[in-house]
TILO-856047 format. One line per 2 residues: number of its first residue (from 1); for each residue x, y, z of C-alpha. Coordinates in Angstrom, 1 decimal. Layout:
N
NUM> X/Y/Z; ... .
END
This chain:
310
1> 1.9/-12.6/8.4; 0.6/-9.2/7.7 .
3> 0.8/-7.5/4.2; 3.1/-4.5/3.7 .
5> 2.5/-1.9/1.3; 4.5/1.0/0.6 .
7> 6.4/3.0/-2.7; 9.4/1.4/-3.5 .
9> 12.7/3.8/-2.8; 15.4/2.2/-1.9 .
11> 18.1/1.0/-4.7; 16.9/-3.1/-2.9 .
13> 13.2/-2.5/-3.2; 13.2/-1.1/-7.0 .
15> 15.6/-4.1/-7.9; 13.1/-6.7/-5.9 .
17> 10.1/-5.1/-8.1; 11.8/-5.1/-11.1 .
19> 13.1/-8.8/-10.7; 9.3/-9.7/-9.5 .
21> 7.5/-8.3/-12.9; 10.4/-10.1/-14.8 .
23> 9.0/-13.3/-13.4; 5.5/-12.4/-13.7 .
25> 5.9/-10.9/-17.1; 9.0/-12.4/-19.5 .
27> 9.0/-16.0/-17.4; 5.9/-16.7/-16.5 .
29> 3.0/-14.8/-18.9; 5.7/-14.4/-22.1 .
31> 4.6/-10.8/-22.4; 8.0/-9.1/-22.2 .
33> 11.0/-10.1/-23.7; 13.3/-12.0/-21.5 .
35> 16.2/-9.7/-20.1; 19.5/-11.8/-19.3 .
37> 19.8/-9.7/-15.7; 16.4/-11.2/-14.9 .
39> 14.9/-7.2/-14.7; 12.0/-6.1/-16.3 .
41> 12.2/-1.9/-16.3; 11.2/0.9/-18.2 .
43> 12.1/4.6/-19.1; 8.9/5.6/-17.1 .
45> 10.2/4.1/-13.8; 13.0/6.8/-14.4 .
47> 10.5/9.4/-14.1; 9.8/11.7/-11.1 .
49> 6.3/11.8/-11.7; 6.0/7.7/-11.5 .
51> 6.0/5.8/-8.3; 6.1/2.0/-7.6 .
53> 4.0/0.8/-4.5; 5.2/-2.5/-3.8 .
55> 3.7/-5.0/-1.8; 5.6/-7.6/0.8 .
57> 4.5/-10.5/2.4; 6.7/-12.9/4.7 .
59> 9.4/-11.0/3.6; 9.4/-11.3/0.0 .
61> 8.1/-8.7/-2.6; 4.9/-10.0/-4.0 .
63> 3.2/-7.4/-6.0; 3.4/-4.3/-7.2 .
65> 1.7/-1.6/-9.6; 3.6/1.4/-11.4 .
67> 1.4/4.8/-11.1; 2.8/7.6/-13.4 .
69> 1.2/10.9/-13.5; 0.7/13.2/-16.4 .
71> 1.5/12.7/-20.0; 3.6/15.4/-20.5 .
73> 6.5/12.8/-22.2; 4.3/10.2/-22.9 .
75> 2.1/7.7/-21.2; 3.0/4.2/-20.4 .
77> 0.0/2.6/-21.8; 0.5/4.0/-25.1 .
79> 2.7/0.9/-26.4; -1.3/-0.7/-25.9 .
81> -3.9/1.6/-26.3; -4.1/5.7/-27.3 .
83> -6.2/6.8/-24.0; -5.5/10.5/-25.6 .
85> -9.1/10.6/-27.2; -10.6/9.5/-23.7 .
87> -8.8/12.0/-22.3; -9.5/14.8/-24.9 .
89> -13.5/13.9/-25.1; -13.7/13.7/-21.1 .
91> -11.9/17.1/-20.9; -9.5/16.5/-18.5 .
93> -7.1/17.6/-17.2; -3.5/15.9/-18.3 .
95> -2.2/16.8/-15.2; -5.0/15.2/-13.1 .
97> -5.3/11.8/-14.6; -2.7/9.0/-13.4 .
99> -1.8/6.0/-15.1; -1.7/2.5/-13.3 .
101> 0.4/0.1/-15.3; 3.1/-2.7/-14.6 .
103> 0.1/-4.7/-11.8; 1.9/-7.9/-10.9 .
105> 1.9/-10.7/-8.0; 4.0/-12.9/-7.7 .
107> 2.3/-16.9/-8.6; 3.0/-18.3/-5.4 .
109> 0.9/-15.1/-4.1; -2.0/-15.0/-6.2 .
111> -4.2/-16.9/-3.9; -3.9/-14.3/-1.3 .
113> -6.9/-12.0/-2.0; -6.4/-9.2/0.2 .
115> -2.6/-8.3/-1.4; -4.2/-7.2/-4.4 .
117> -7.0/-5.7/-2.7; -4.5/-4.0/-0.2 .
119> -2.8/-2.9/-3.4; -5.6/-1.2/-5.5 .
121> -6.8/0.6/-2.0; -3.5/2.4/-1.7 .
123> -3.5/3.2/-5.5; -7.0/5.0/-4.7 .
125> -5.4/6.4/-2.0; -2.6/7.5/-3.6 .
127> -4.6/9.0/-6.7; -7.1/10.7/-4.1 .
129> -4.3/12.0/-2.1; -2.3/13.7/-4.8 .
131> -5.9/15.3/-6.1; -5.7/13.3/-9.3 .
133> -9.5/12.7/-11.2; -9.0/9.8/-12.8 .
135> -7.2/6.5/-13.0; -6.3/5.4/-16.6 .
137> -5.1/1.6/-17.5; -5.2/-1.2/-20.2 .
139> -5.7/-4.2/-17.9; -5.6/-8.1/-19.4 .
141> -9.3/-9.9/-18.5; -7.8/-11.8/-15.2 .
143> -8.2/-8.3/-13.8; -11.2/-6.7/-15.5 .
145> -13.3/-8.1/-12.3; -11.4/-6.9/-9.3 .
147> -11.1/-3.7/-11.0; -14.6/-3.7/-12.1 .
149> -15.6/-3.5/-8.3; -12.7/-0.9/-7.4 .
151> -15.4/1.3/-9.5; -13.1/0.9/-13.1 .
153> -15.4/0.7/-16.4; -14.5/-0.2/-20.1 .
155> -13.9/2.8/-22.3; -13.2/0.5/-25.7 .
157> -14.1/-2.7/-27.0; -11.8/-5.1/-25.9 .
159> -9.3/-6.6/-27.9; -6.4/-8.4/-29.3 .
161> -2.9/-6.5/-29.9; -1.5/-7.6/-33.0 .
163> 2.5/-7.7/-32.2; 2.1/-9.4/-29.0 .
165> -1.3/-11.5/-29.0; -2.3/-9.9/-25.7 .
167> -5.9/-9.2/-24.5; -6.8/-5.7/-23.4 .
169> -9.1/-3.9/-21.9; -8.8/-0.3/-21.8 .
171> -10.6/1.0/-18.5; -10.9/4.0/-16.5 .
173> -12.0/5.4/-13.2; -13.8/8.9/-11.8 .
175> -12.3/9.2/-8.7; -15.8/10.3/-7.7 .
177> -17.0/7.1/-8.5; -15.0/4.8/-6.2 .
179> -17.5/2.5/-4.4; -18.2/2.9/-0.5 .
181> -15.7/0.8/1.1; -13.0/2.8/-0.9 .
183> -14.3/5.9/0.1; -13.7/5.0/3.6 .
185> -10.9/3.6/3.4; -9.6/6.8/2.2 .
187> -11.5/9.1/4.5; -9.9/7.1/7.3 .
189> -6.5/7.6/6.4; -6.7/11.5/6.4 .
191> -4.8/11.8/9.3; -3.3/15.2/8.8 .
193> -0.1/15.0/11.0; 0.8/11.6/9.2 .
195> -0.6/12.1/5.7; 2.6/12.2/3.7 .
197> 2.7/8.8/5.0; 2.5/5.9/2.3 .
199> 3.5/2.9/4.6; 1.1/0.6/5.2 .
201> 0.5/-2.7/7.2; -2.4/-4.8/7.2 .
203> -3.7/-7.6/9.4; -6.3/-10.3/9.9 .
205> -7.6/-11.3/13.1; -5.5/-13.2/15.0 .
207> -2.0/-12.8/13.5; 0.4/-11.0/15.5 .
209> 2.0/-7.4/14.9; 4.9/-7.3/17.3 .
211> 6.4/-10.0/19.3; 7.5/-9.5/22.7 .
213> 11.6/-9.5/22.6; 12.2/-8.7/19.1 .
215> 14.3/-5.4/18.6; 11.8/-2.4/17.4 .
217> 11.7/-1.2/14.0; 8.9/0.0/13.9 .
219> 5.8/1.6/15.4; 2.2/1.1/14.1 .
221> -0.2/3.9/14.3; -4.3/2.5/14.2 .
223> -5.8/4.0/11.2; -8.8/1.2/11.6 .
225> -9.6/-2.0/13.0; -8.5/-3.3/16.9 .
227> -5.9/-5.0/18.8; -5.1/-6.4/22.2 .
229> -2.0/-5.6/24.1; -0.3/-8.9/25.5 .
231> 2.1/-9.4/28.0; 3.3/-12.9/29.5 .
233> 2.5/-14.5/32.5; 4.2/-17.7/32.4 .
235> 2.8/-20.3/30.0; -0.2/-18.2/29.5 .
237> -1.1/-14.8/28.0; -2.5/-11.4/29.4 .
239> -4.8/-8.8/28.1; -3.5/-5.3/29.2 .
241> -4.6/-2.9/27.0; -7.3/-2.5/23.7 .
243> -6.5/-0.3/21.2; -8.2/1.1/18.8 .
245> -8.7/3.5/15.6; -6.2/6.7/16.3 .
247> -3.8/4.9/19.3; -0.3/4.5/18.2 .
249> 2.1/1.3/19.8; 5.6/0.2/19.6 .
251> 7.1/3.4/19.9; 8.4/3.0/22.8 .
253> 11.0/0.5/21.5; 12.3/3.5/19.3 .
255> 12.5/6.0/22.2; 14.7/3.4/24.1 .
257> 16.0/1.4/22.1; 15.1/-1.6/24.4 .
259> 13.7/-5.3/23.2; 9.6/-5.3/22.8 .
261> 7.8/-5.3/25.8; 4.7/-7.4/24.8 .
263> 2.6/-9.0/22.3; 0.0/-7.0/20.0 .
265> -2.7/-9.5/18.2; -5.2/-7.8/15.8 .
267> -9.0/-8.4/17.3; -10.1/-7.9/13.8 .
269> -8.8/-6.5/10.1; -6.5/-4.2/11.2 .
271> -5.4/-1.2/8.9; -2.3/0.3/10.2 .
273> 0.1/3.5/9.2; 4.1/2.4/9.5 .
275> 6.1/4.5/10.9; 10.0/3.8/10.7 .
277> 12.6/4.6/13.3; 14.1/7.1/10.8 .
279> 10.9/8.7/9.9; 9.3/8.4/13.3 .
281> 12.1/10.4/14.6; 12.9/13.3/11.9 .
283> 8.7/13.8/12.1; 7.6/12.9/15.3 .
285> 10.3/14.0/17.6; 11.8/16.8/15.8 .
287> 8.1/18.7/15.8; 7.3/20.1/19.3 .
289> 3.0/19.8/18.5; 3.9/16.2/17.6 .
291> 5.6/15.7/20.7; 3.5/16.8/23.2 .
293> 0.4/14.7/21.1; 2.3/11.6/21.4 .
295> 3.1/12.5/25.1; -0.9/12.5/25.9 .
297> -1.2/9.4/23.5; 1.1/7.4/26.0 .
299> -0.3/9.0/29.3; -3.6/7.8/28.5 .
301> -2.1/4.5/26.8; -0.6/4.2/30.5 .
303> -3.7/4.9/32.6; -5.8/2.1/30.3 .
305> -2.9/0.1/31.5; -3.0/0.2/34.9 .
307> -7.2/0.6/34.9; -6.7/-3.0/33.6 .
309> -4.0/-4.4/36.0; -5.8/-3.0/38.8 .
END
């Protein structure tokens, strides 16, 4: 099962989140005062400047991070540490400097590596996108590591809070300093017709995207990694088409509405952009360039097709 990530909007995804860090937070860790709604939510999730990307596996919300730019009325880190004298010595700008706070997984997910890491790509992403400089967040040890390797370094000592017992470590990020594979991951998703774009799905070899029969959603655009195309022949399984970085699939199910067509299999870790029915239409459809660039996507999607058939 592939992992979703995307900024929580709906009324249903903010209430999932909120009900995740409640468990990971006031249940679980005892770092938050139990709430008798079973929500765990703050005056900064009320803020335009903050988003929520959420993460969903199997169905279920399983992590998320809060991301709330400039300090204009405050900074949600404050109730830990004062990143104000950072800020002020570094000489940066407040507007240019987002805070990551609220990063949570659900226990039964924890084991699963690549949410997190799926997670803290699209927070670079996010940061690099909206041309912030720096990322800003006091982070308990568990996370120090994974963090460490996103590029993150200490900026204080780390320590003890008094009112709450917790362990802190204050750390920050240069945008310029994110390692390699984060810099590609973002230079691959620059795909200026899609940018504004924050859906993402991603795969390991083997597991399947779309299943032959099931009613389309949704259609996947390729930002990296490969699939195969599958159609059924019997008991077995045919190969019909490869795609690859740039090729877009199951959009056809939203044009007519009909059942899947085939199977699509990742060949390896597989990166892909989400594109909903709703926004696939207003963006796609409603744009006339778009239209006649999905129109050569599909003619040459066909020809592949019957190259392979043939």
């Amino acid at each position: 099962m592939g992992v979703f990530i995307r900024i929580a909007k709906t009324p249903k995804e903010l209430d999932e989140l909120f009900q995740l860090r409640h468990r990971v937070f006031a249940e679980q860790d005892r770092l938050a005062p139990l709430s008798p709604d079973g929500r765990l939510a703050g005056r900064f999730d009320a803020f335009p400047s903050t988003v929520n990307l959420m993460a969903e596996q199997a169905g279920i919300v399983a992590g998320g991070v809060r991301l709330t730019r400039g300090i204009q009325a405050g900074d949600p880190a404050r109730a830990y540490f004062d990143f104000n004298p950072f800020i002020q010595a570094q000489h940066l700008n407040p507007d240019q400097v987002l805070f990551c706070s609220m990063l949570c997984v659900d226990p039964a997910f924890r084991g699963q590596q690549r949410l997190i890491q799926n997670l803290l790509l699209m927070t670079a992403y996010y940061a690099y996108h909206n041309g912030m400089s720096h990322l800003l967040a006091p982070v308990r040890p568990t996370v120090v590591k994974k963090l460490t390797g996103m590029g993150f370094r200490p900026i204080a000592e780390t320590f003890t809070q008094a009112e709450t017992g917790l362990v802190i470590c204050p750390m920050a990020l240069a945008l310029g300093d994110l390692p390699e594979s984060f810099l590609r991951f973002i230079e691959n998703q620059q795909i200026h017709h899609y940018t504004e774009n924050f859906e993402r799905a991603f795969f390991e070899p083997g597991e399947t995207v779309i299943h032959a029969g099931d009613k389309g959603r949704e259609a996947y655009y390729i930002v990296d990694g490969s699939a195969d195309v599958l159609v059924r022949q019997g008991e077995a399984r045919r190969c019909v088409n490869q795609l690859g970085p740039g090729d877009l699939f199951g959009e056809l199910a939203l044009l007519t509405e009909d059942a899947r067509s085939a199977d699509v299999v990742a060949t390896s870790p597989l990166d892909t952009m989400v594109l909903g029915r709703h926004w696939f239409q207003s963006h796609i459809m409603n744009n006339l360039d778009h239209v006649g660039a999905l129109l050569r996507l599909m003619g040459g999607r066909l020809k592949k097709t019957l190259c392979q058939i043939h």
